[in-house]
N, C-alpha and C positions, 0 to 999 in steps of 0.2 A: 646679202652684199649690197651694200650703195654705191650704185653702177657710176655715181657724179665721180667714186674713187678713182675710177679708171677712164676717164676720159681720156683719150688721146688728142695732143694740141700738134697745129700744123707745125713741121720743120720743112725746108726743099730740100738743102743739102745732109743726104745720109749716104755713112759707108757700111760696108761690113769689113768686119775684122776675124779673123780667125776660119777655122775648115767652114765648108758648105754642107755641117750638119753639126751635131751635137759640140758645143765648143766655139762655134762663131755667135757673133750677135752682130747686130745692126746700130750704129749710135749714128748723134750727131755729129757732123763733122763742123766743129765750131772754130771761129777766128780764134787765134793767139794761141798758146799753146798752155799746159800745165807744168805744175814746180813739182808735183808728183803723183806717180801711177802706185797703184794698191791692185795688186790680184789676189782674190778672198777666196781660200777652197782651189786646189791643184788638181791632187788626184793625178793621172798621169797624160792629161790634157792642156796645153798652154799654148797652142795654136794663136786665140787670141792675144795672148800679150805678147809674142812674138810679132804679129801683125801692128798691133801697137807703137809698140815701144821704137820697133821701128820708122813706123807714118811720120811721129811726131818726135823723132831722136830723144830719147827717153834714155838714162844709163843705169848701171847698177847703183850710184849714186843719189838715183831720186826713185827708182824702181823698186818696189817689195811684196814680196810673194810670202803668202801665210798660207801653212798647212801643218798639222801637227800628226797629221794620219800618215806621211810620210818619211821616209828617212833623209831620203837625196831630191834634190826639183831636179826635171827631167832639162838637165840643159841643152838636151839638142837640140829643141825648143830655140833657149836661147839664153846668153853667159852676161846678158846683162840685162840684172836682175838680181837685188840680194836674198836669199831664201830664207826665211827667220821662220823656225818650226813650232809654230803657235796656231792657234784654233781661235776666229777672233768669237767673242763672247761678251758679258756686262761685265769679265772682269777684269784683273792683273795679275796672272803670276807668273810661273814656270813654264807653262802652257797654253796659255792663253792670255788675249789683249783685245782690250776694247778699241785700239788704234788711238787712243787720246796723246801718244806720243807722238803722230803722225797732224793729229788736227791743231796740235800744237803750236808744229814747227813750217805747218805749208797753207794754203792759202788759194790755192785751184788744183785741186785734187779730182784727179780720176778712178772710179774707184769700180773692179770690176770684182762681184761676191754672187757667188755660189756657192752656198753653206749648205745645202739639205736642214734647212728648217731652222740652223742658228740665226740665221737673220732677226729672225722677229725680236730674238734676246737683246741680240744687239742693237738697233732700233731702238725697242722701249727704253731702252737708256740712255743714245746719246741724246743731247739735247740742241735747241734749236741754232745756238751759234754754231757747234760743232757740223752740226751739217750743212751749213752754211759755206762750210770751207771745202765742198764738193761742187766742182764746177760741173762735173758729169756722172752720172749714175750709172751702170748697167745691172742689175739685177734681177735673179732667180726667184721666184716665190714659191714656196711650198704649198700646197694643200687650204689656199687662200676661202676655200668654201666650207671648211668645216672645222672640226679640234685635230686635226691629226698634223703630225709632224712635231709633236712636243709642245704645241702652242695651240690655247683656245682660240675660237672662231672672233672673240672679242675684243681679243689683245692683238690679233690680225688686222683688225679693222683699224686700232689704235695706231698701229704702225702706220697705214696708208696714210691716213687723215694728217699724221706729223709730217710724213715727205711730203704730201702733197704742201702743205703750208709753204715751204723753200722751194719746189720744185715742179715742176712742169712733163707731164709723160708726152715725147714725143714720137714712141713707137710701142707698139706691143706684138707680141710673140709668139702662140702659144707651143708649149712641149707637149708634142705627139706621143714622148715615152709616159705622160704623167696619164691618170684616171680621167676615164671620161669627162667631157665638160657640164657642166650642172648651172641651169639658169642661163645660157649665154658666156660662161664664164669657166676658163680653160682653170682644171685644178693647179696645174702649176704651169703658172704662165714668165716669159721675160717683159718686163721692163724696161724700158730706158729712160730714166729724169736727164731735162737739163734746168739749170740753177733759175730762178725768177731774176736772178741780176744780170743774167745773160739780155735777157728782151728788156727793149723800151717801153714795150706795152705789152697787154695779153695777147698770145698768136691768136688765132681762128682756131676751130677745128678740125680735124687730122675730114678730109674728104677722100684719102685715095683709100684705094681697096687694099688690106690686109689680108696674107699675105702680098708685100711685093715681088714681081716675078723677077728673079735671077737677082734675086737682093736677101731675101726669107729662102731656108731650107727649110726640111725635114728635119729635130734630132734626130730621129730615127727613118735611117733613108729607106725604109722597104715599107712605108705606111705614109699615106697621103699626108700633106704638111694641115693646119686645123685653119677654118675658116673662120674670121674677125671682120667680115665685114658686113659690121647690125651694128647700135650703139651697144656701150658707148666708144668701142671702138675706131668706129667709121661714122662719122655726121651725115648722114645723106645728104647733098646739094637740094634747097626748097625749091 
C-alpha cells in the first residue's frame, strides 16, 4: 500500500452523524450546504442519513437511498428520503446504477456508500468530472490490503489514486469488526474526502490523534476502537 494514499489533511470543524457505533461516521462540517445527499448500501441502518438529512434540511426531493438487497428502507429512520432498489455498480439496469443520473443533474453532492466491496467497481468507472460533482465523500473500504472482497489489490490502489486526484481525506476511521490491521493499515477502514475545490489551498496535515475522543466510536462496541495515530494517519508535530 502507498501510505502518501491515505494521508490525512487537517479539517477543525468535524461532526458526527449517525449511532455512536457501527453506522455513524465523522465528516466535514462544510460552509453552504448541498443540492443532493446519496446513501449507498442500507441494510437495516440509516442512523446516519437521518442525522444528515436533518443537520442540513435535505428532502425526499434531493435525498436517495440505493439498496437492492432490500425490499422496504427502514423509515423509521426517516420518510425523507426516496428509496430506489438498485445496487450502485459500473452499470445501468433493473438493478443497478452507476448514479450518472444523479452526477448529471446536481452539482454538490453528498454521498455516503457502504457497499461491501462494490465500491471499487464503481470507482473504476466513474470518471474525473463525475466526481467532481461530490462536494463530500464518506466512505467504506473493503479489504484495501489485499485481493479479497471481489477486487484485486491493484485495482484498489487505482481507486485511491483517482479520489485522491479531486479529493482531499480529512479523517480516517478504522472498523474494529474488519481483519486485523496489516502494515499500519486497518483492512477496512472509513474514509471521509472533501472536494480540492472546497480549499484555497492545500490544508496541512491531519496532527490530532485518531481516534478522536467522544467523536470516533467502536463498530463494534464490546472491542477497543483501532488506533491511527502513526503516519500517514497522524503527522507527528517536528
Amino acid at each position: 500500500m502507498d501510505k502518501e494514499l491515505l494521508k490525512v489533511y487537517n479539517f477543525e470543524k468535524k461532526v458526527r452523524c449517525g449511532a455512536n457505533s457501527d453506522g455513524g461516521y465523522v465528516i466535514a462540517d462544510l460552509d453552504g450546504g448541498y443540492d443532493c445527499y446519496i446513501s449507498a448500501g442500507i441494510s437495516c441502518e440509516e442512523s446516519f442519513s437521518r442525522d444528515f438529512i436533518n443537520k442540513y434540511n435535505m428532502n425526499e426531493n434531493n435525498s436517495f437511498a440505493f439498496d437492492a438487497t432490500i425490499n422496504e428502507y427502514p423509515s423509521h429512520y426517516t420518510n425523507k428520503i426516496s428509496f430506489i432498489k438498485k445496487n450502485i455498480n459500473n452499470f445501468n439496469d433493473d438493478n443497478n446504477t452507476n448514479l450518472s443520473f444523479l452526477t448529471e443533474s446536481y452539482n454538490n453532492i453528498f454521498l455516503k456508500i457502504d457497499i461491501e466491496g462494490g465500491e471499487y467497481k464503481w470507482l473504476l468507472d466513474i470518471n474525473e468530472n463525475q466526481l467532481n460533482k461530490f462536494k463530500q465523500i464518506v466512505i467504506e473500504f473493503h479489504g484495501v490490503n489485499d485481493d479479497s472482497w471481489g477486487c484485486n489489490y491493484s485495482d484498489k490502489i487505482k481507486c485511491l489514486e483517482k479520489i485522491s486526484k479531486t479529493h482531499y481525506i480529512v479523517h480516517a476511521h478504522g472498523n474494529n469488526n474488519g481483519p486485523p490491521i496489516i502494515n499500519n493499515v486497518p483492512c477496512v477502514i472509513e474514509l471521509t474526502y472533501v472536494n480540492k475545490n472546497y480549499f484555497n489551498s492545500t490544508p496541512d496535515f491531519n496532527e490530532e490523534p485518531l481516534p478522536i475522543f467522544n467523536l470516533d466510536f467502536p463498530n463494534r462496541f464490546n472491542s477497543n476502537d483501532i488506533n491511527l495515530n502513526f503516519y500517514p494517519f497522524v503527522i507527528s508535530k517536528s
